[in-house]
C-alpha positions as CSV (number, residue, x, y, z in Angstrom):
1,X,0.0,0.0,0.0
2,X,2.9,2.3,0.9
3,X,4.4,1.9,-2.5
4,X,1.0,2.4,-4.1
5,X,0.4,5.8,-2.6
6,X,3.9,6.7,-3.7
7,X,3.7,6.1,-7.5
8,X,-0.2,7.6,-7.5
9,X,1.6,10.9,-5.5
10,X,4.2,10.6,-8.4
11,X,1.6,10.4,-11.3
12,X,-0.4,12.5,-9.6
13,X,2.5,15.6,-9.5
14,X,3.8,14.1,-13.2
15,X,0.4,14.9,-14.5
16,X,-0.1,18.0,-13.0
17,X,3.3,19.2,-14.4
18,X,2.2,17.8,-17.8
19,X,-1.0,19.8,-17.8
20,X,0.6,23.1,-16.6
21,X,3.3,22.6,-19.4
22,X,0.1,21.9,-21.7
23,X,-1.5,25.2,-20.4
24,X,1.6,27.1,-21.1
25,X,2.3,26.0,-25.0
26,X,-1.7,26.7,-25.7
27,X,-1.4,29.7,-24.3
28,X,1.8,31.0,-26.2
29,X,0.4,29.1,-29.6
30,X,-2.7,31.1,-28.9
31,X,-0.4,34.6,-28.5
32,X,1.3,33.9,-32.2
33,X,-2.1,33.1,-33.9
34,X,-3.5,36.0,-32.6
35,X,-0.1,37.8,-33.2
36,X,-0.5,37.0,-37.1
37,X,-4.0,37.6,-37.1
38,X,-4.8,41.0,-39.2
39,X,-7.4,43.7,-39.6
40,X,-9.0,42.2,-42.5
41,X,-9.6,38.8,-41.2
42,X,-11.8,40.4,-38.0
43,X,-13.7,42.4,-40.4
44,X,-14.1,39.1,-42.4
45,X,-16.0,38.0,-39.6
46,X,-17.6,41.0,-38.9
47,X,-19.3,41.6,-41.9
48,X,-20.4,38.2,-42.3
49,X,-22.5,38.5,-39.3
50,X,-23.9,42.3,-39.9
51,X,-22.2,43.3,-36.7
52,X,-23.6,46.9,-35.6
53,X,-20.4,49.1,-35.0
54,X,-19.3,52.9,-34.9
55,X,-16.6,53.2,-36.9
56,X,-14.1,56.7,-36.3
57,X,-13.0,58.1,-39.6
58,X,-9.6,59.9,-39.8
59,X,-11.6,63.2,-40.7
60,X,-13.1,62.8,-37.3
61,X,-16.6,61.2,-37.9
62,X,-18.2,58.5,-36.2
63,X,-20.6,56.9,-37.9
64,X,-23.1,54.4,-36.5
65,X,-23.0,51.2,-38.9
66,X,-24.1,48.1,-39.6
67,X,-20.9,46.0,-40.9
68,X,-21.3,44.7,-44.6
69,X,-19.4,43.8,-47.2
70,X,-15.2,43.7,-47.2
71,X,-13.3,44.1,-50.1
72,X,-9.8,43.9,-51.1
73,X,-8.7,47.4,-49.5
74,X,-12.6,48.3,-48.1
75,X,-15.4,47.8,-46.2
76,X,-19.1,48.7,-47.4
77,X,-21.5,49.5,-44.7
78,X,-24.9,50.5,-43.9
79,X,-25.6,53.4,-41.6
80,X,-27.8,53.0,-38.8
81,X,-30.2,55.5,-36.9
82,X,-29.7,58.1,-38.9
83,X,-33.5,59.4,-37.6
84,X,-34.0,61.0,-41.2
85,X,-37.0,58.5,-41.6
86,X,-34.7,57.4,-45.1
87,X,-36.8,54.5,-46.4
88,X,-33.4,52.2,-46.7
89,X,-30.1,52.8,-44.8
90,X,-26.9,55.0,-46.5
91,X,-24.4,52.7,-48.3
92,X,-21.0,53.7,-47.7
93,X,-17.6,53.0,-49.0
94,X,-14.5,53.1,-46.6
95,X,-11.3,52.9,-47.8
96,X,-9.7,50.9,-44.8
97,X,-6.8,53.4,-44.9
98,X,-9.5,55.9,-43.9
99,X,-10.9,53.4,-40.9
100,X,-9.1,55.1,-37.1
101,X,-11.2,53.0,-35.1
102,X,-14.2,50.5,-34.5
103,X,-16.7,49.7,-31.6
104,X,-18.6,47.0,-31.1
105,X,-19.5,44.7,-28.6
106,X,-17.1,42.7,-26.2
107,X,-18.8,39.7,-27.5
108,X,-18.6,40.8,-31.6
109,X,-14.6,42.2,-30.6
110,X,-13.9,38.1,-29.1
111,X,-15.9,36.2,-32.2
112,X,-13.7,38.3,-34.4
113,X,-10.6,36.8,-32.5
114,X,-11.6,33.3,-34.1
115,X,-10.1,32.0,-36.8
116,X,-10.9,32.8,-40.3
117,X,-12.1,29.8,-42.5
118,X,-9.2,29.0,-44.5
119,X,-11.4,28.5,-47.8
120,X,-10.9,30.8,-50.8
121,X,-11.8,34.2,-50.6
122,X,-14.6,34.9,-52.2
123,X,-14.6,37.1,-55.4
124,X,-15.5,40.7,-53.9
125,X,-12.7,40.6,-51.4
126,X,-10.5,40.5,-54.1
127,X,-12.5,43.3,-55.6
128,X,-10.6,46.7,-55.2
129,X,-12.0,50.6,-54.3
130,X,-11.1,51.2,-58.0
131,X,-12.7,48.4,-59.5
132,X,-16.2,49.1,-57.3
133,X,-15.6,53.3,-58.4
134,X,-15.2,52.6,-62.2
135,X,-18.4,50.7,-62.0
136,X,-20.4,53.6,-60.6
137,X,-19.0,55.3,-62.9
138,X,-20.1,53.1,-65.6
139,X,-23.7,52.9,-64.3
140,X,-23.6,56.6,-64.0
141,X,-24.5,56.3,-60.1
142,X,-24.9,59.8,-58.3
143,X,-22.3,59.9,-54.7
144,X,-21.2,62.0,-51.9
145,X,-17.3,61.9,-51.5
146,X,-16.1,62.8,-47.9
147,X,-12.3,63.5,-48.3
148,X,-9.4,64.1,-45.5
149,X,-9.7,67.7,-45.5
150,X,-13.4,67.8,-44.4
151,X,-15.1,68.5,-47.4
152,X,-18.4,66.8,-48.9
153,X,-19.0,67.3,-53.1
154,X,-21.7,65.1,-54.8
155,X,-21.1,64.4,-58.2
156,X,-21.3,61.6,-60.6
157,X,-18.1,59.7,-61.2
158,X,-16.8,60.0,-64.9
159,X,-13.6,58.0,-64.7
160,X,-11.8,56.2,-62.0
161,X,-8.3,55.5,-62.8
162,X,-5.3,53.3,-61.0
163,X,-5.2,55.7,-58.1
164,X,-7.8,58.9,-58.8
165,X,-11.1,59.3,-60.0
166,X,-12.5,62.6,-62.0
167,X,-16.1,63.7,-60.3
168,X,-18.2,65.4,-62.1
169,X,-19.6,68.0,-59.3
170,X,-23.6,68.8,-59.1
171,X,-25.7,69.2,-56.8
172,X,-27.7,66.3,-54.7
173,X,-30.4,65.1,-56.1
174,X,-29.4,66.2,-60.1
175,X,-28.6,63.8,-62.6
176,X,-25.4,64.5,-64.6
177,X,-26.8,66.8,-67.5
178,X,-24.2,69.5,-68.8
179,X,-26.1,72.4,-67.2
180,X,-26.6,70.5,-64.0
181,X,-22.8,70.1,-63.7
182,X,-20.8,73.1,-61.8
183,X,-17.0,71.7,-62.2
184,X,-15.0,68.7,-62.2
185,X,-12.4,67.9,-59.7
186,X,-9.9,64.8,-59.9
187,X,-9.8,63.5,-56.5
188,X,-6.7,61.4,-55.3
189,X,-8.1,57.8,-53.9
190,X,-5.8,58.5,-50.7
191,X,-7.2,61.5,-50.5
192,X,-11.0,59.4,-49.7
193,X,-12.5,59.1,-46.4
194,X,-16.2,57.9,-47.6
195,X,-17.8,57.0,-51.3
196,X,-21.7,57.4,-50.2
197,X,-24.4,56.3,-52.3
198,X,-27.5,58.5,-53.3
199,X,-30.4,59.0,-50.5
200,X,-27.7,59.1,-47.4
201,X,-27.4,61.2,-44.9
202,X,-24.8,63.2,-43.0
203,X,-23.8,61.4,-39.8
């Protein structure tokens, strides 16, 4: 019996060293995934749940949102509460280099901890702000650009190139006829903050 109690006190300590060892390489493996986990892979998650967020803008807004759609360099999401009584929500473009912050709830911020599916991406994540801007500008659609200095202009898009777009500028609510039109300004993509679709509202 002696000896019994000996080797169970040995296993006993043996496995308890084994499982604290355990605990210690899980926890370190869990600090390098989460180490080499990026910005686009929580919004991945994000957006395929419709989590409500405020997102901060580097020109200083904050925009209640409900997360969308992510794309190869943005994220397309639908205001929320606006209180304009708009019949369907503002679609918005964000560059991610325009993104400063999000908030969300602690439960959303821990899900978007988890790992991605490691399937292919699908087809619009590979899509980029350029490719989505030349087609509003081949469909003619009517926006409000919100830029780093502050400034809102609606226009229609005429071109989008590799890294600019030229907007035609008129007023909300025009369509793009010659006398509607009250200048054209080429607009830098770094320059972008927010590419808003017609019927939004200012947050």
């Amino acid at each position: 019996m002696h000896w019994d109690r000996l080797f169970e006190d040995l296993e006993g300590q043996l496995a308890s060293e084994w499982e604290a060892e355990r605990a210690v390489l899980d926890a370190e493996s869990e600090r390098l995934r989460i180490a080499r986990l990026d910005l686009r892979a929580r919004l991945r998650t994000l957006c395929s749940v419709g989590a409500d967020a405020t997102v901060d803008l580097v020109s200083g807004r904050r925009i209640p949102v409900s997360l969308q759609t992510l794309g190869a360099d943005w994220v397309a999401v639908a205001a929320r509460g606006n209180g304009e009584g708009s019949s369907a929500p503002a679609a918005f473009f964000l560059p991610l280099t325009a993104v400063a912050g999000i908030t969300t709830d602690h439960g959303m911020i821990l899900a978007s901890l988890e790992e991605p599916p490691s399937a292919d991406l699908p087809l619009r994540e590979r899509m980029t702000l350029g490719f989505v801007l030349r087609d509003f500008a081949r469909r003619r659609i009517p926006v409000r650009i919100s830029t780093h200095v502050g400034d809102d202009v609606h226009g229609t898009i005429d071109r989008a190139a590799a890294d600019h777009l030229d907007l035609a500028v008129h007023d909300a609510g025009e369509a793009r006829f010659a006398a509607a039109v009250h200048g054209f300004r080429i607009i830098p993509f770094s320059s972008l903050v927010a590419v808003r679709a017609p019927g939004d509202q200012t947050p």
